[in-house]
C-alpha positions in Angstrom: 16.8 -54.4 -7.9 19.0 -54.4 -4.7 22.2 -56.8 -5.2 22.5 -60.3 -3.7 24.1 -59.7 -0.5 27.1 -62.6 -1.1 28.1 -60.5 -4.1 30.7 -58.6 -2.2 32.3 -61.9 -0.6 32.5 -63.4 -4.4 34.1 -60.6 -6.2 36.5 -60.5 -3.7 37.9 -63.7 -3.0 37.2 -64.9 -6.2 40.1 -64.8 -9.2 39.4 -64.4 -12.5 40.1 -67.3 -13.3 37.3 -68.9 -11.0 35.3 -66.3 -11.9 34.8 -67.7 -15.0 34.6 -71.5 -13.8 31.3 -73.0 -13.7 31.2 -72.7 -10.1 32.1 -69.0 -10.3 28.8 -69.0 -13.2 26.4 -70.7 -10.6 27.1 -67.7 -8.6 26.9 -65.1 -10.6 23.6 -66.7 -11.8 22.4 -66.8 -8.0 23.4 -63.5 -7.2 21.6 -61.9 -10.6 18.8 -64.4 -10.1 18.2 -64.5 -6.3 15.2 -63.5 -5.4 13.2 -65.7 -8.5 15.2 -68.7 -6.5 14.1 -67.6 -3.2 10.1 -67.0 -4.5 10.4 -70.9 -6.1 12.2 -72.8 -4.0 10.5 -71.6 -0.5 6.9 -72.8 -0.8 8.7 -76.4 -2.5 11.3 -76.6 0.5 8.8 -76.5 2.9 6.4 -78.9 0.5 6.7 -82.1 2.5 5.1 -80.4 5.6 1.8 -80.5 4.3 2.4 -83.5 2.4 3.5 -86.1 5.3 0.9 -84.2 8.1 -2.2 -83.3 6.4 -3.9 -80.9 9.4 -4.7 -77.2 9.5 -2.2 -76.5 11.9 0.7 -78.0 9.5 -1.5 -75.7 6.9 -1.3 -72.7 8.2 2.2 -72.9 9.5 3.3 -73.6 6.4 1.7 -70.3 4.7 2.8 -68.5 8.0 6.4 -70.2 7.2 6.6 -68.8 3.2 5.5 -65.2 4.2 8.0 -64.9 7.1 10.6 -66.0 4.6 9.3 -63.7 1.9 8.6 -60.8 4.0 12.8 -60.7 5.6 14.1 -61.5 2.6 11.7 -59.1 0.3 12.2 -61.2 -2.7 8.7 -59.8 -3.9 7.2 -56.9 -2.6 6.2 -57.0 0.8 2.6 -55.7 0.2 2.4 -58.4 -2.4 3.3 -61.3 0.3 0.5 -59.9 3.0 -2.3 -60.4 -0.1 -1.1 -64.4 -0.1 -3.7 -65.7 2.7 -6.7 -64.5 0.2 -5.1 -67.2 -2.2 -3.9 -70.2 0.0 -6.2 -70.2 3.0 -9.5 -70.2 1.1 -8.2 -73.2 -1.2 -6.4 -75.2 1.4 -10.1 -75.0 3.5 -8.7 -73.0 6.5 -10.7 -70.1 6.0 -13.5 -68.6 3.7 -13.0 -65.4 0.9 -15.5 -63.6 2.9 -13.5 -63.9 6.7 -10.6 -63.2 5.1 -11.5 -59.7 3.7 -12.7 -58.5 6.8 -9.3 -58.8 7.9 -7.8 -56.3 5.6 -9.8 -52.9 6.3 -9.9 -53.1 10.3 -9.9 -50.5 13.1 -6.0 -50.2 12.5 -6.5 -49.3 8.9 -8.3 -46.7 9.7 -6.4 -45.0 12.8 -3.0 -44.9 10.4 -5.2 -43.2 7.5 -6.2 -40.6 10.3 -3.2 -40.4 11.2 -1.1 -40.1 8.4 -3.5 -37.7 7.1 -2.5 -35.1 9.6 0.8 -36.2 9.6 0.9 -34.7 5.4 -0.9 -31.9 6.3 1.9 -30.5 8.1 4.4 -31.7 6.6 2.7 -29.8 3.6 2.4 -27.2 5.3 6.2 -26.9 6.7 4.8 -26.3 10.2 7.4 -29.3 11.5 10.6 -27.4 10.1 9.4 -24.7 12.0 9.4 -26.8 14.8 12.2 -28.6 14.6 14.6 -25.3 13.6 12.9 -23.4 16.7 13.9 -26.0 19.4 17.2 -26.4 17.6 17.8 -22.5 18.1 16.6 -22.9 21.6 18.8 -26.1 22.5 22.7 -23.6 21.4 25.4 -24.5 18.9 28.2 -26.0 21.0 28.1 -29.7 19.0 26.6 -31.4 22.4 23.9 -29.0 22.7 23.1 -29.2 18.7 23.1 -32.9 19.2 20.3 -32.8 21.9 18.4 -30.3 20.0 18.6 -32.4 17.0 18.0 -35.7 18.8 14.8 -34.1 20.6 13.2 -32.2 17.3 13.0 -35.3 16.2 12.3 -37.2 19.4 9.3 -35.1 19.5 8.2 -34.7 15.5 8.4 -38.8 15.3 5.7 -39.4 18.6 3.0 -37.7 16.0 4.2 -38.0 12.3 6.2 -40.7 10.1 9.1 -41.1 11.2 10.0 -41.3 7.2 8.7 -37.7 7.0 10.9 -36.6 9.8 13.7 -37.7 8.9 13.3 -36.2 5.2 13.0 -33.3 6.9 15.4 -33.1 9.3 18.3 -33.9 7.0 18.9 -31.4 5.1 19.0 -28.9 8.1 21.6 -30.7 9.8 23.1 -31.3 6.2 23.4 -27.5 5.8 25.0 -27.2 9.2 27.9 -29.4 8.8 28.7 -28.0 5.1 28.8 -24.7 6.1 31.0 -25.8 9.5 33.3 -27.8 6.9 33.6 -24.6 4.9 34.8 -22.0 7.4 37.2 -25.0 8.8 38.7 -24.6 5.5 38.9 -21.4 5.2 40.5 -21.1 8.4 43.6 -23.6 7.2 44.1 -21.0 4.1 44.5 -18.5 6.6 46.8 -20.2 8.2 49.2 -21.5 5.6 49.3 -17.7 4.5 50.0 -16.1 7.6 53.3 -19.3 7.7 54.1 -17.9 4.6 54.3 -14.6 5.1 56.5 -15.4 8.0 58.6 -17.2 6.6 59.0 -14.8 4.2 59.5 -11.7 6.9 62.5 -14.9 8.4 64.5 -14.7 5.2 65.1 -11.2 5.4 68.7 -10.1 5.8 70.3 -9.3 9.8 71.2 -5.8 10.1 71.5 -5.4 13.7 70.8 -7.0 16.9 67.2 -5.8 16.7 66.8 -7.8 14.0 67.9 -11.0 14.5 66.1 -10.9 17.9 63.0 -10.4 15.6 64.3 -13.0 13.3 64.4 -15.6 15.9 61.0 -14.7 17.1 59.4 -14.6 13.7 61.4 -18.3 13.5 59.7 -19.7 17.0 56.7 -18.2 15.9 57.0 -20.3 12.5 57.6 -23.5 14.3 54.9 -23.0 16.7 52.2 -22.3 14.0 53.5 -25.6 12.0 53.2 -27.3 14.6 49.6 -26.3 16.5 47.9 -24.7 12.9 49.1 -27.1 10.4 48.9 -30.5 12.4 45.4 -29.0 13.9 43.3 -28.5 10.9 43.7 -32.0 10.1 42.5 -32.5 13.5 39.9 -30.6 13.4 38.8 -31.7 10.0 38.7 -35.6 11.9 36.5 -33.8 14.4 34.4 -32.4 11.9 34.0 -35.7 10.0 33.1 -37.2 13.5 30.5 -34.7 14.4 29.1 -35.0 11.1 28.5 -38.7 11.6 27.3 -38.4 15.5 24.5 -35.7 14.2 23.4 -37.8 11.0 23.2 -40.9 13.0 21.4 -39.4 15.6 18.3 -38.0 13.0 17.1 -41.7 12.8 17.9 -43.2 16.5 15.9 -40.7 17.5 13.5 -41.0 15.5 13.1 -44.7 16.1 12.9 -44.3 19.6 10.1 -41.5 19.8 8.3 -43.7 17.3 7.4 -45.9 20.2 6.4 -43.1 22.8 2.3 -42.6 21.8 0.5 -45.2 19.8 0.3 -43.3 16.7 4.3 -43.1 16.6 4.8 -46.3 14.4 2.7 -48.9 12.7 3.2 -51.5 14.7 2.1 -49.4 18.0 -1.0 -49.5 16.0 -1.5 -52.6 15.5 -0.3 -54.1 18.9 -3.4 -51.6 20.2 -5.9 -53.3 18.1 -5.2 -56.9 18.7 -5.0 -56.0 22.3 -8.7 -54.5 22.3 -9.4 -57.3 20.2 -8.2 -59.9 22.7 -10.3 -57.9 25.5 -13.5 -57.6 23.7 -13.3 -61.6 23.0 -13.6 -62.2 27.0 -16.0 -59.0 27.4 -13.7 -56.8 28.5 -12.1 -53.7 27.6 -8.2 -53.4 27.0 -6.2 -50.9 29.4 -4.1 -49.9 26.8 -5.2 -46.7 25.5 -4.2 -43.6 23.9 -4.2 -42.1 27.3 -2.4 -45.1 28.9 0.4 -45.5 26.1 1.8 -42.8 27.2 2.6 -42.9 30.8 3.9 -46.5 29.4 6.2 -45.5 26.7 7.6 -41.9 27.6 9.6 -42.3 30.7 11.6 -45.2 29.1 11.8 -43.2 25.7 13.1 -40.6 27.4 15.7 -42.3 29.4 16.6 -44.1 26.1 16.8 -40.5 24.6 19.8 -39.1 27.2 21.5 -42.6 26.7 21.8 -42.7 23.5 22.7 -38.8 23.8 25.5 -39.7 25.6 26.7 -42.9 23.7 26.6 -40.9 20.2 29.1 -38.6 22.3 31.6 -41.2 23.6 31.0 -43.3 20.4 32.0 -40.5 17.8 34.2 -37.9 19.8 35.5 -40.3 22.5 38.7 -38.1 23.9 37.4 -35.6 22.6 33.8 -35.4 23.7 34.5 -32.3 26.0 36.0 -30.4 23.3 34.3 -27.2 22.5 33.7 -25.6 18.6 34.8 -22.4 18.0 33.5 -19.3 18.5 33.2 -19.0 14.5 31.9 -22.1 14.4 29.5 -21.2 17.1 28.1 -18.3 15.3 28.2 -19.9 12.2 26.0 -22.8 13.0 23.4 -20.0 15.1 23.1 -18.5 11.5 22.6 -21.1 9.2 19.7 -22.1 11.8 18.2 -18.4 11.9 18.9 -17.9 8.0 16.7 -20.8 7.6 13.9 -19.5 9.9 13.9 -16.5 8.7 13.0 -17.9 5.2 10.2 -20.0 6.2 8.5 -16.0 7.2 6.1 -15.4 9.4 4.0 -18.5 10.2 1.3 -18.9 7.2 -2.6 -19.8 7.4 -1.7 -23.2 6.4 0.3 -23.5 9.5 -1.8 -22.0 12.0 -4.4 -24.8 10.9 -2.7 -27.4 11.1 -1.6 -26.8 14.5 -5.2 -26.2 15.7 -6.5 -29.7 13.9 -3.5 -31.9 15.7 -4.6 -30.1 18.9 -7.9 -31.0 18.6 -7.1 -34.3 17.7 -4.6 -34.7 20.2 -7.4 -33.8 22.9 -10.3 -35.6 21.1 -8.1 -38.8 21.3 -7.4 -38.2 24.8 -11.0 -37.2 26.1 -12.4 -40.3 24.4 -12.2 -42.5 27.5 -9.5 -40.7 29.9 -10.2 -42.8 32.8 -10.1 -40.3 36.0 -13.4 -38.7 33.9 -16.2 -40.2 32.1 -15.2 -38.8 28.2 -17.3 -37.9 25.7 -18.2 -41.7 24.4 -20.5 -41.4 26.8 -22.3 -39.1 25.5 -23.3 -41.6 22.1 -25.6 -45.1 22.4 -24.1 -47.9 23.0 -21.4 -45.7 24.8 -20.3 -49.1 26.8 -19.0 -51.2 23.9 -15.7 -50.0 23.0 -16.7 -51.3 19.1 -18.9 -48.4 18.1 -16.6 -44.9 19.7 -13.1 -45.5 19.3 -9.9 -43.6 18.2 -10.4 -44.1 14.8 -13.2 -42.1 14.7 -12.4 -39.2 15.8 -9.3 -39.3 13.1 -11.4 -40.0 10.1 -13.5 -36.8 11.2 -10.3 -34.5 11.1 -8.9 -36.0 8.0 -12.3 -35.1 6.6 -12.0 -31.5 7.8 -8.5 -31.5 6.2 -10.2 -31.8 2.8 -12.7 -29.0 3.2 -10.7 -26.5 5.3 -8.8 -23.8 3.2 -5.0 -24.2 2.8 -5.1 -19.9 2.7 -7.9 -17.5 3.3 -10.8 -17.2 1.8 -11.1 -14.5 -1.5 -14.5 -14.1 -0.2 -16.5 -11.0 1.5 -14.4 -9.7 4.8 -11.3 -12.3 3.7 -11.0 -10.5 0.7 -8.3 -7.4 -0.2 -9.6 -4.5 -2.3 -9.2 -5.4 -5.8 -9.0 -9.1 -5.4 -11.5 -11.6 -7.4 -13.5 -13.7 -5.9 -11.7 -17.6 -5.7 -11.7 -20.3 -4.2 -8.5 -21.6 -2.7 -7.3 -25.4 -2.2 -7.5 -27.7 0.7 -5.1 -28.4 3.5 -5.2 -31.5 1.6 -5.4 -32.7 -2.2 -6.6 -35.8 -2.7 -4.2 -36.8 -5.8 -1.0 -35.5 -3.3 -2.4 -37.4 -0.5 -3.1 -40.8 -2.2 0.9 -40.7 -3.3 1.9 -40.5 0.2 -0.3 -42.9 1.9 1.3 -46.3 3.4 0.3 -49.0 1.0 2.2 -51.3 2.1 1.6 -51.0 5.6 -1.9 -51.2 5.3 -1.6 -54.2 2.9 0.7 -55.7 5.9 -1.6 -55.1 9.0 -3.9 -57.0 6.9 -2.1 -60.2 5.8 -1.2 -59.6 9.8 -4.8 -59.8 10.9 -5.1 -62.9 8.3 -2.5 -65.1 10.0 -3.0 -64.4 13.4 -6.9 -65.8 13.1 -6.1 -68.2 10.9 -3.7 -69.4 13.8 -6.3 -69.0 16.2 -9.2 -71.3 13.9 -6.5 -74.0 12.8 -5.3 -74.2 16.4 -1.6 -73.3 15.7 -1.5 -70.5 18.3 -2.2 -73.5 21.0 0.2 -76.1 19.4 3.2 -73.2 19.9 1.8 -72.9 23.2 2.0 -76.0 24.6 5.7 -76.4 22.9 6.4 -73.1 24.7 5.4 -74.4 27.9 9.1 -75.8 28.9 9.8 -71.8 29.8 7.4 -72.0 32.3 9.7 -73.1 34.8 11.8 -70.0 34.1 10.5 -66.7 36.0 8.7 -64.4 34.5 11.6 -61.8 34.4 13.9 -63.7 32.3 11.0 -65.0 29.9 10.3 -61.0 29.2 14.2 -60.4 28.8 14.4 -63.5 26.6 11.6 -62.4 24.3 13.3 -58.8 24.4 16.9 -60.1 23.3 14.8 -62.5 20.5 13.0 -59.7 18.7 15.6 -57.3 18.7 17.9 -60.1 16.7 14.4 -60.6 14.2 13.5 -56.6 14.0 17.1 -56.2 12.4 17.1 -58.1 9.4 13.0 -58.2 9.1 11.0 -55.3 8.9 9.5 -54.5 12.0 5.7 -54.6 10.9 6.6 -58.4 9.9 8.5 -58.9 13.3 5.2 -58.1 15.1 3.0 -60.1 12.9 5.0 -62.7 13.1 6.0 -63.1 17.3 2.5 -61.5 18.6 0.4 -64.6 18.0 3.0 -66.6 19.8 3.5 -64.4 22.7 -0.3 -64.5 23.4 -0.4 -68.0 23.6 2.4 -68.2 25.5 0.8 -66.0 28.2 -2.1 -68.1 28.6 -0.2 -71.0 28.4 1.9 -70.2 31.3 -0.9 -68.1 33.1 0.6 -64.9 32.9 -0.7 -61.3 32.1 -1.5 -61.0 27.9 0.3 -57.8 28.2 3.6 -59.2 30.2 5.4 -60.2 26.7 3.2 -58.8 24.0 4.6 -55.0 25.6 8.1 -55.0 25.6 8.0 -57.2 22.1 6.4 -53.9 20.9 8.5 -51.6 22.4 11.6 -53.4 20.7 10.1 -54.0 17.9 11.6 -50.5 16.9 14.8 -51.2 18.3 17.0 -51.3 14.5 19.7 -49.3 15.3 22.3 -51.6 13.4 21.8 -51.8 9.9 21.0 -49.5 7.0 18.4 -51.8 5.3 16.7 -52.3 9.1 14.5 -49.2 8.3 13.7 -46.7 6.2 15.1 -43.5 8.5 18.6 -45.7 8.9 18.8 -45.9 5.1 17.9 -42.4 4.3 20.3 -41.3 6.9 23.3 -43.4 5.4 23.2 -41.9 2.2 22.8 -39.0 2.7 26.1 -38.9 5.0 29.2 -40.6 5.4 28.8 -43.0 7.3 29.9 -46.4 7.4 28.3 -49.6 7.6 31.0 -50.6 10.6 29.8 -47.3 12.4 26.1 -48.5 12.1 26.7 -51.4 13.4 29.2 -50.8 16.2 27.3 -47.8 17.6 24.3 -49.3 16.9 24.8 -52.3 19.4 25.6 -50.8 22.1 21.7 -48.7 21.9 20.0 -51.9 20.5 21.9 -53.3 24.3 20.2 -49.9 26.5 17.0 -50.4 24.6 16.7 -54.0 25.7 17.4 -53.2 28.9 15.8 -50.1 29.5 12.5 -52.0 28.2 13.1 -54.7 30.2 13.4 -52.6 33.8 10.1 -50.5 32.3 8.2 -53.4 32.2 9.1 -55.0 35.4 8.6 -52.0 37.3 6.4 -49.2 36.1 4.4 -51.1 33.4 4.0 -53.9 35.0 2.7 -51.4 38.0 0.5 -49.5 35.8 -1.4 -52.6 34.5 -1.1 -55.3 37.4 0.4 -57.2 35.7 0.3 -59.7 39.1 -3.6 -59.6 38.6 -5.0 -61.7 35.4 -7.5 -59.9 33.7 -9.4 -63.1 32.8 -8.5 -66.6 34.1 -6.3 -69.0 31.7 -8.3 -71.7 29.6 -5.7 -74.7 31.2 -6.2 -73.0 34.8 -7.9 -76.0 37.6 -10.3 -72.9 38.4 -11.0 -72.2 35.3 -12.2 -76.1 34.5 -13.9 -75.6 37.5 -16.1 -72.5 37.0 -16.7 -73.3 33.3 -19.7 -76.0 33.8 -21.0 -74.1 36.7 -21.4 -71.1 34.6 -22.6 -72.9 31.4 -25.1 -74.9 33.8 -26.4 -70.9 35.0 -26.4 -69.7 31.4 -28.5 -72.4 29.9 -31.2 -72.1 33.5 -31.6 -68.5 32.3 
């Protein structure tokens, strides 16, 4: 059980005297206690809503209300609050047991399971350490160019695979790194301190002739030198060390929050942002631009601009003065064999790996040949190819996780496959099915669901229209600052709130919002995606940024202070992406369907229901 977070502030300005006071008990009480106060008092604090304004839209915002407060604070478990509509909505009349199920094994269910599936399989396999140690080998060992090719491995590993994964991975090569560069930086201080011994030594020897105090007051400068430039420079060097040991453990989960955001596979909430967009489309007969094709002319350039700022930052941030300073040629060599020592164990690359590979390339192209756009794809080819319902990208990901099951982790012991002398047996799977089900995202699944469950309970109670028409004051503002608005508001929520919750939680609003104030569904609902995985600041934001801080050194104060400045580029480099190449790639200036409070709209509703009922 994590400790209340006003524990600190008590213990420390509290005496001991007052610690024992019944004030000081109330606390300690509270802080033991907190999260059975929080579960309580929530739904009774917000009581009265219900009570004095007896509607479903006070219903539902009420529920919505207790799960936004359970799921930032995590007093239960946050798979636990997303299974609270199945209890509240079907007995306060809002909706039925049998809509709200529906909600909780959707089209986004089964794209993560396809997903993640592949995602295990190589990480079973070790195929991403491979990977990741290759292009770190390729990027050099000079602490800037180690940075980038740590920063881009997993840049790169975290578009395709969990970013918790990644990380897990990633550390303990860069961990390796820096322990072995802190080792020969001590060894280089006892060489040191025994070559000024041994001088001092050879300067207490006794003056026999001129020769020799010439070579005594050389062996003295010599002495003062080194005390100078070797002792006071190991200590240095060892703040340099420290420093570059925080810039490259720090880096490991930036990076791997920002790559999250460049396909729509990369996080959760990419995943879920895709399938209430196509959701949102098919309700007006239409089919939604985002696809897996589309995401990524959206989402790379500004990842990858994000990735040389942040490059850059972790530079000035950690080594400031110092950030042109080179390592040493030791140190050079030293960190070129740690990386090719650990190569060099993973061997040649196994079956397992060569499998793995060819599954995520097909996947990769079977996603991308579905429906490319500049080609009819291979839907095409099945009935009903026109609905976007019956061919999407889940399918194609169920069908490889399936092959994962049946396709051999080694060759075959059978016939050709065989060696002389060998039985015949079978081998295991690429996948197990009792490793795989430990690994899967419960609570992510649990969460898209209770996300589903709001978000139409909003839309049947008519809450999503009540926020709208509050929202409607911005619509005097332009459109620009509305986007950076929402931008600055959800990178405050995404660091405190998990970011699944974040986007459950802002992405009914936004789309009402947009049809409120008649603008494009995807002019908000984009960049509040895209900085949804902007928690750069805290441990606790995500999983990566806590992994990362203990396993290092790293201070809270670095977190944060680093951390604001990127959380500041991410904004804004989101913010310029979707006004200009976004906002160009889906016309955002062009409404894909008129606004229900448009005059035209009003106009051309009758006339059409007049032409639908005459047929």
């Amino acid at each position: 059980m994590s400790p209340c977070p006003f524990a600190s502030f008590i213990h420390r300005f509290a005496s001991r005297e007052e610690r024992y006071s019944s004030m000081g008990a109330i606390f300690e009480v509270f802080c033991v206690f907190w999260r059975t106060f929080v579960t309580v008092l929530t739904p009774i604090i917000f009581l009265p809503m219900i009570i004095v304004y007896q509607s479903p839209t006070v219903q539902c915002g009420y529920v919505i209300l207790i799960m936004a407060v359970f799921w930032i604070t995590e007093c239960v478990p946050m798979g636990l609050t997303a299974f609270l509509p199945i209890i509240i909505f079907p007995t306060m009349g809002l909706m039925s047991v049998g809509e709200v199920r529906y909600d909780y094994l959707q089209n986004t269910h089964l794209m993560i399971f396809g997903s993640v599936m592949i995602a295990i399989a190589v990480e079973r396999s070790g195929l991403h350490k491979r990977a990741a140690l290759r292009t770190m080998m390729l990027m050099g060992a000079s602490p800037r160019r180690l940075l980038f090719g740590v920063m881009f491995s997993t840049w790169f590993l975290s578009m395709w695979l969990n970013n918790i994964g990644t990380t897990a991975m990633i550390i303990p090569v860069v961990d390796s790194i820096i322990k072995e560069l802190r080792l020969i930086s001590n060894c280089k201080r006892k060489r040191h301190l025994s070559r000024i011994s041994m001088m001092s030594q050879m300067s207490g020897l006794p003056c026999e002739d001129s020769d020799s105090k010439q070579r005594r007051r050389r062996h003295i400068s010599k002495l003062s030198h080194l005390s100078e430039s070797i002792v006071m420079n190991p200590a240095e060097k060892d703040e340099f060390m420290e420093a570059i040991s925080k810039m490259l453990m720090v880096s490991i989960c930036y990076a791997g929050n920002i790559g999250g955001t460049s396909s729509v596979i990369g996080t959760t909430p990419n995943i879920l942002a895709h399938d209430i967009w196509q959701d949102k489309y098919q309700e007006h007969g239409l089919e939604s631009p985002v696809t897996f094709v589309t995401w990524m002319p959206m989402a790379i350039p500004g990842a990858t601009i994000m990735l040389f700022l942040t490059w850059l930052w972790l530079q000035i941030y950690f080594l400031r003065r110092k950030c042109s300073m080179t390592m040493s040629k030791e140190d050079t060599v030293a960190t070129r064999r740690i990386l090719q020592q650990q190569y060099d164990e993973m061997g040649p690359m196994k079956y397992s790996e060569k499998s793995c590979l060819t599954f995520f390339i097909v996947l990769f192209f079977l996603w991308f040949f579905r429906k490319p756009g500049f080609m009819p794809g291979y839907a095409s080819l099945f009935p009903n190819h026109l609905s976007s319902r019956y061919i999407t990208d889940s399918v194609p990901s169920i069908l490889i996780s399936f092959l994962l099951f049946v396709f051999p982790s080694e060759k075959p012991k059978l016939f050709c496959f065989k060696k002389e002398g060998e039985k015949t047996e079978s081998v295991p799977g690429l996948l197990e099915w009792k490793h795989t089900m430990q690994k899967l995202p419960w609570t992510a699944f649990f969460m898209i669901g209770g996300a589903f469950a709001m978000a139409e309970a909003s839309e049947k109670s008519g809450l999503s229209n009540w926020v709208g028409v509050q929202l409607e004051v911005l619509e005097s503002l332009p459109s620009t600052a509305i986007t950076l608005i929402v931008c600055v508001i959800v990178s405050i929520i995404t660091q405190i709130a998990f970011n699944l919750a974040t986007i459950s939680l802002v992405f009914p609003i936004l789309i009402s919002l947009s049809e409120k104030i008649g603008e494009h569904p995807l002019r908000f609902t984009i960049p509040a995606t895209m900085v949804c995985s902007s928690a750069f600041m805290l441990p606790a934001s995500t999983a990566p940024n806590a992994m990362v801080y203990e396993a290092s050194t790293l201070r809270v104060i670095d977190m944060i202070g680093c951390g604001f400045v990127v959380n500041i580029l991410f904004v804004l480099v989101t913010w310029m992406g979707t006004e200009t190449w976004i906002g160009a790639l889906f016309q955002f200036s062009v409404l894909p369907w008129l606004p229900p409070n448009s005059t035209v709209a009003a106009t051309i509703a009758p006339l059409l229901s007049n032409v639908t009922m005459a047929t």
